[in-house]
N, C-alpha and C positions, 0 to 999 in steps of 0.2 A: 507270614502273618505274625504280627507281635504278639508276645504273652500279655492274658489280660490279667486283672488282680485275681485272689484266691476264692472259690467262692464260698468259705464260709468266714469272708473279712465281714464284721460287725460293721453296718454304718447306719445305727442307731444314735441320736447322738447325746452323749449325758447330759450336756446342758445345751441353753440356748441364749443368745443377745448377749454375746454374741455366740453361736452358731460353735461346739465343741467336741470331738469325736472321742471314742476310747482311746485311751494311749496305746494300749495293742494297734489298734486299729493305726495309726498312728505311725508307731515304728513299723507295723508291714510295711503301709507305703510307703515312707522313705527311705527306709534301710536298702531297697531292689536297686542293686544301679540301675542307671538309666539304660546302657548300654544291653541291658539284659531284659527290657521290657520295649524298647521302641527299636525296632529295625530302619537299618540306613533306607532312604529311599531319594528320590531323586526327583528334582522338581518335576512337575508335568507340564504339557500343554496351555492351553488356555482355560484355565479351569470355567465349567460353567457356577460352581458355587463359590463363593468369599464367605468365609467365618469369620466374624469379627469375635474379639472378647478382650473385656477390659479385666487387668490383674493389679491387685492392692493387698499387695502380704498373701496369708492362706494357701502358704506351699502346700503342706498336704492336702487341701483341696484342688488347687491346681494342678497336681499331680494325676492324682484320681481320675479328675475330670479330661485333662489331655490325652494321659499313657491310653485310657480307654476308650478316648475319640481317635485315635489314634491306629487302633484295634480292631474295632469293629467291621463287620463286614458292610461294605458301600460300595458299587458301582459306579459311582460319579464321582469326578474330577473334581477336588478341589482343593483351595487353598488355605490355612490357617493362618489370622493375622492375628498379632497378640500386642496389645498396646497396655504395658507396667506400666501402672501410673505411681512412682519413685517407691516402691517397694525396700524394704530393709530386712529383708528376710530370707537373703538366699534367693528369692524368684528370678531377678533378673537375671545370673550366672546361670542358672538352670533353662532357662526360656533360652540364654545361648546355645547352650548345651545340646538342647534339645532341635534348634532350628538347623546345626549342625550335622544331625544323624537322618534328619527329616528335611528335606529343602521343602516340603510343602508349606511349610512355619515360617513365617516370617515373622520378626521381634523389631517392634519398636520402643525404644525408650524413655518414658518422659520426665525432664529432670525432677518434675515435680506433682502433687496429685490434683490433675485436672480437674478430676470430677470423670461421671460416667459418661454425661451426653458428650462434651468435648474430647474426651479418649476415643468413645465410639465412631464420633464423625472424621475423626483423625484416621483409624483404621480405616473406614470405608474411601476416606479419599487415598486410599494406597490400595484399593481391592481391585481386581482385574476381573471379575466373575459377572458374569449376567443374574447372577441370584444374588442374594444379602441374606446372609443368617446370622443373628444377633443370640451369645449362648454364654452363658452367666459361667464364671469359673468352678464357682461350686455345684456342676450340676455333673451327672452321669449319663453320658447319651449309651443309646444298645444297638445292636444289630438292625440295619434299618432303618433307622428314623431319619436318616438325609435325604435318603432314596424317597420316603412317604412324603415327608416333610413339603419339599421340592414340587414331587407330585399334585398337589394341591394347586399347585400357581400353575397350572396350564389353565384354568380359568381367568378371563379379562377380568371378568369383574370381581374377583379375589385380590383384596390390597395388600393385607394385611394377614398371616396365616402362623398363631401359636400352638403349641404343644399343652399336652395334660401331663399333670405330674403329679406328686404328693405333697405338695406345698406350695402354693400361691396366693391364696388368700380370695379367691374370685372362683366362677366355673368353672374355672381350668382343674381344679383341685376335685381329686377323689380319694376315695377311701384303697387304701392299700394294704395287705398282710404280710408283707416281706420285712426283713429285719436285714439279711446279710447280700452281697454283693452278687452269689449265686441263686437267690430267691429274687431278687431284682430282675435279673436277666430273666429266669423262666416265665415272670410274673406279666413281664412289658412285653413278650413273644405275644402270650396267650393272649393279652388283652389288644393289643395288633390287629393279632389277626381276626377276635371277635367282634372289631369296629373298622373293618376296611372300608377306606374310602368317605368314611362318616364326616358330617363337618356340622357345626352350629354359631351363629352370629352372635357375639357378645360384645361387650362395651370395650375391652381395652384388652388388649395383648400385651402383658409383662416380660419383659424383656429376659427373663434368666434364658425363655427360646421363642423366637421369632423368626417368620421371612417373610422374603416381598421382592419383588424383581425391581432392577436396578430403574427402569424407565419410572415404578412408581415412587422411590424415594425421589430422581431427581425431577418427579412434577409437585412431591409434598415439598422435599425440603429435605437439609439435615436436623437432628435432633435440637431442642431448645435448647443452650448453656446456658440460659438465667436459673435452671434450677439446679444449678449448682453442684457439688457433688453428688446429688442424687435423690432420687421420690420425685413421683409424679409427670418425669418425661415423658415416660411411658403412655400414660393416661392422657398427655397433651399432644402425643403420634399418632396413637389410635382414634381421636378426637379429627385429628387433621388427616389420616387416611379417608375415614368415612367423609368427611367435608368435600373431597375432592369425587367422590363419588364411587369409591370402593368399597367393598365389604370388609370387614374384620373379625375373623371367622378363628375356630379353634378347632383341631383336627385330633377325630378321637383317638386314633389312628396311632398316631406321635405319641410315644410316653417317654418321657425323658426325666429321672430323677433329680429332684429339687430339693437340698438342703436349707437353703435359705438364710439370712443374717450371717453369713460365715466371715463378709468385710463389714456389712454396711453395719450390721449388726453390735461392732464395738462402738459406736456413738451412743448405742444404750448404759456403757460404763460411767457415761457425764449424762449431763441434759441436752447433751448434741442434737441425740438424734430424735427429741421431741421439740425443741426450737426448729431444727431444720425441717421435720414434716409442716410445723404450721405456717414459717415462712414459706413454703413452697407450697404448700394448700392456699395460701392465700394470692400468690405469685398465679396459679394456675385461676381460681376463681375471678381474679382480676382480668387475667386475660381472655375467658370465658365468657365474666357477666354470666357467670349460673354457679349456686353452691353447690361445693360435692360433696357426693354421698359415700357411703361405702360397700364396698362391692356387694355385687348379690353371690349365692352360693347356691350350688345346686341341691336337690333334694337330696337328704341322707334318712334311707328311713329310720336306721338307729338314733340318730340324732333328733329326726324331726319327734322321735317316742320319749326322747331323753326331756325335749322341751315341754312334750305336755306332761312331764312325771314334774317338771321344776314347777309348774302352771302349780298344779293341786297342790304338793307344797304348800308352797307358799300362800295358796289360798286360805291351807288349812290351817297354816299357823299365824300368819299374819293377819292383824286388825285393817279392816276396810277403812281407805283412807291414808294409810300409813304411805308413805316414802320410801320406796325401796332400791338401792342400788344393786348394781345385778351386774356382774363381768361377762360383758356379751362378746363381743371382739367386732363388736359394733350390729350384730342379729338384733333387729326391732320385737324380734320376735320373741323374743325374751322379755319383754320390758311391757307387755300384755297381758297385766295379771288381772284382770277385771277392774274393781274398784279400789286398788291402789295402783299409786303413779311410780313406775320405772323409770328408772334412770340409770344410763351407762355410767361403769363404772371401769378405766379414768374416762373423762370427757374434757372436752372444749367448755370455754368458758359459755357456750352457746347451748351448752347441754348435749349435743352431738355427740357420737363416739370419738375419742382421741384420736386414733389410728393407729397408738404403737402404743407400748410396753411402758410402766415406767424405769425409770434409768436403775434406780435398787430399792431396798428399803424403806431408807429413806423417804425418797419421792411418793412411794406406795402411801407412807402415813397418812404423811402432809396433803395428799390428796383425798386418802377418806377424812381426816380431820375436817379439810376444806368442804366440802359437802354434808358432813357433819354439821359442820356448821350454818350449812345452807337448810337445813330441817332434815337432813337424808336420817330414817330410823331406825334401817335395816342395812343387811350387805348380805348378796346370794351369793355365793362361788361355788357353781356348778362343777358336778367330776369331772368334766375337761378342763377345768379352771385347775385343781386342786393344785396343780403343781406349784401352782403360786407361792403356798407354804412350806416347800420343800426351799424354790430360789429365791425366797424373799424371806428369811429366817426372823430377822429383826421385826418382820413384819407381822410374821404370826404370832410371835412374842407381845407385842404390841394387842393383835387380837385378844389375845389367854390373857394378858394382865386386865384391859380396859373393858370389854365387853362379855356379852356369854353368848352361847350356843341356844339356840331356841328349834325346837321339834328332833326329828328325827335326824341325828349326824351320820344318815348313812346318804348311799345311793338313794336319790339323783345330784347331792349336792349340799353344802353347807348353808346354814343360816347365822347370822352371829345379830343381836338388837343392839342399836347403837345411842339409843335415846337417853339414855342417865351413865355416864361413864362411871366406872368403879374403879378402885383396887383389889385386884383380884388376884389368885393364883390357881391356875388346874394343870393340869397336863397340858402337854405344848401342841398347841393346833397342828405341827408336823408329824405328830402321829396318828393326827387322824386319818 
């Protein structure tokens, strides 16, 4: 058995868009040779699973993510296909390296960055495995979860079957208390084995981990490459699983850690990766004929307490009538203050939530300006929000000079009025 990482490595991650670890954290895992975390093994049989996963830079994620898949304890046969899509970072030497000491790895190389759905349907047409598991580089699979995973597709009527993690954005996503690599593993044991066997039908299966037996991909299809590098394939598989007349189920069973944005996530350093969500929101609507929504989320009771503490708020301090934007991350629920009108903040020109982050700053302003200027009178940044004015500096500046603080600046969340701009100066909204 190969060594797995240490277990008080830190994989909390300081920032986010894109998706950034501690430097500790960091040099652990690349400093370890390889040689001294992945034992030689030798290809097998006919594997009944194929792991696909697509790699674009994010060595020390890939690393992570491998050496521990690598690791874990699994009973079933399988194979690893790993399609770099033109990495520059050391991954592809290492993805040799590594296929090297492991014949179950197999590495393909592509001169250049296809995109996800066209890298994935590349790996799966090189896969030999009667299953398909589709697993995001940045993620942490544990003891287990191939074996459960797998387990689930012995029903016909299961098409489609993902994991719960700690980041998804949809059902899939629960609340977690782990911070380091060995609270991970005990944390994804426990919760295993207190959901065996469990499943529930949801809209879309995100791909950082997915299966499906090979007969149902080749009656859907492979993946869409109109959406291009990336967003919304996913949502147009699961879409076309269930069309064919399968489920698409999520297994509580599966906890596989999810970092998230650790590649796609550097499109938020431009305006990349909010042009390409809406091109491809629209690409996907088009080929639907139905707007999309954004995902639902399952109940959190902390959460659901936190919304109605933002409710009173803002009741109590804001005028009836007023215009208020509020950073929901798309929750409706938020945006239900009685007799004032909520509005996500960013959104679509359609009012709708955005679906992603703004790129920096910058784009933060220029977007409350924009709705500013649209009558918007208020802006709510609830304590899940707050971080905003830690990685958006210029933006909380922007805050403190031009507008003020209105009620209570504690817990459940900020208020700032936006109706008469000022020059102003207080202390820097990042301390709040």
């Amino acid at each position: 058995m190969s060594a797995r990482f240490p277990p008080d490595l830190v994989l909390t991650p300081v920032s986010r868009w894109p998706t950034r670890l501690p430097e500790e954290s960091v040099r652990t895992i690349v400093a370890t040779p390889l040689v001294e975390r992945v034992t030689r093994r030798p290809r097998a049989g006919h594997p009944l699973a194929s792991i696909v996963m697509v790699t674009y830079d994010g060595l020390p994620f890939t690393r992570l993510c491998l050496e521990s898949l690598l690791a874990v304890e699994c009973s079933i046969d399988f194979e690893l296909i790993v399609v770099d899509n033109a990495s520059a970072d050391g991954t592809a030497q290492y993805l040799s390296d590594l296929s090297a000491h492991d014949e179950r790895v197999r590495v393909e190389l592509s001169p250049h960055n296809a995109g996800f759905a066209a890298a994935t349907n590349r790996g799966v047409a090189l896969a030999g495995g009667d299953v398909l598991v589709f697993l995001n580089n940045d993620t942490i699979p544990v003891n287990g979860w191939l074996d459960r995973l797998v387990a689930h597709l012995r029903g016909e009527q299961l098409g489609l079957v993902g994991a719960v993690t700690n980041r998804a954005g949809n059902e899939a996503e629960i609340e977690v208390p782990y911070g380091t690599y060995g609270e991970l593993e005990r944390f994804a044991g426990h919760y295993a084995r207190t959901h065996a066997g469990e499943v529930f039908d949801f809209r879309t299966a995100t791909m950082f981990c997915a299966a499906l037996r090979r007969k149902v991909w080749e009656r859907v299809g492979p993946l869409d490459e109109r959406f291009e590098v990336g967003l919304f394939e996913d949502d147009d598989f699961s879409m076309r699983v269930r069309s064919a007349g399968f489920r698409v189920v999520c297994a509580e069973d599966v906890f596989v850690h999810h970092f998230g944005q650790a590649s796609i996530g550097r499109l938020a350093l431009t305006n990349a990766y909010g042009a390409l969500f809406a091109a491809n929101r629209q690409r996907w609507e088009t080929k639907w004929g139905v707007p999309w929504h954004s995902y639902a989320k399952r109940a959190r009771p902390e959460y659901e307490a936190l919304v109605q503490q933002i409710r009173r708020l803002v009741c109590a301090t804001v005028p009836p009538g007023a215009i208020v934007l509020v950073m929901t991350k798309g929750d409706d629920e938020l945006l239900k203050l009685d007799a004032r009108h909520g509005w996500h903040f960013p959104q679509c020109e359609d009012g709708t939530y955005a679906g992603h982050h703004p790129a920096d700053s910058d784009a933060c302003i220029a977007e409350l300006e924009r709705l500013r200027s649209r009558g918007a009178d208020f802006l709510v940044i609830p304590e899940t929000s707050r971080w905003w004015l830690q990685h958006y500096g210029r933006f909380a500046e922007h805050l403190d000079t031009h507008y003020w603080p209105v009620g209570d600046q504690q817990v459940p969340g900020l208020i700032f009025g936006l109706s008469k701009p000022t020059m102003r100066r207080t202390s820097s909204a990042k301390a709040r």
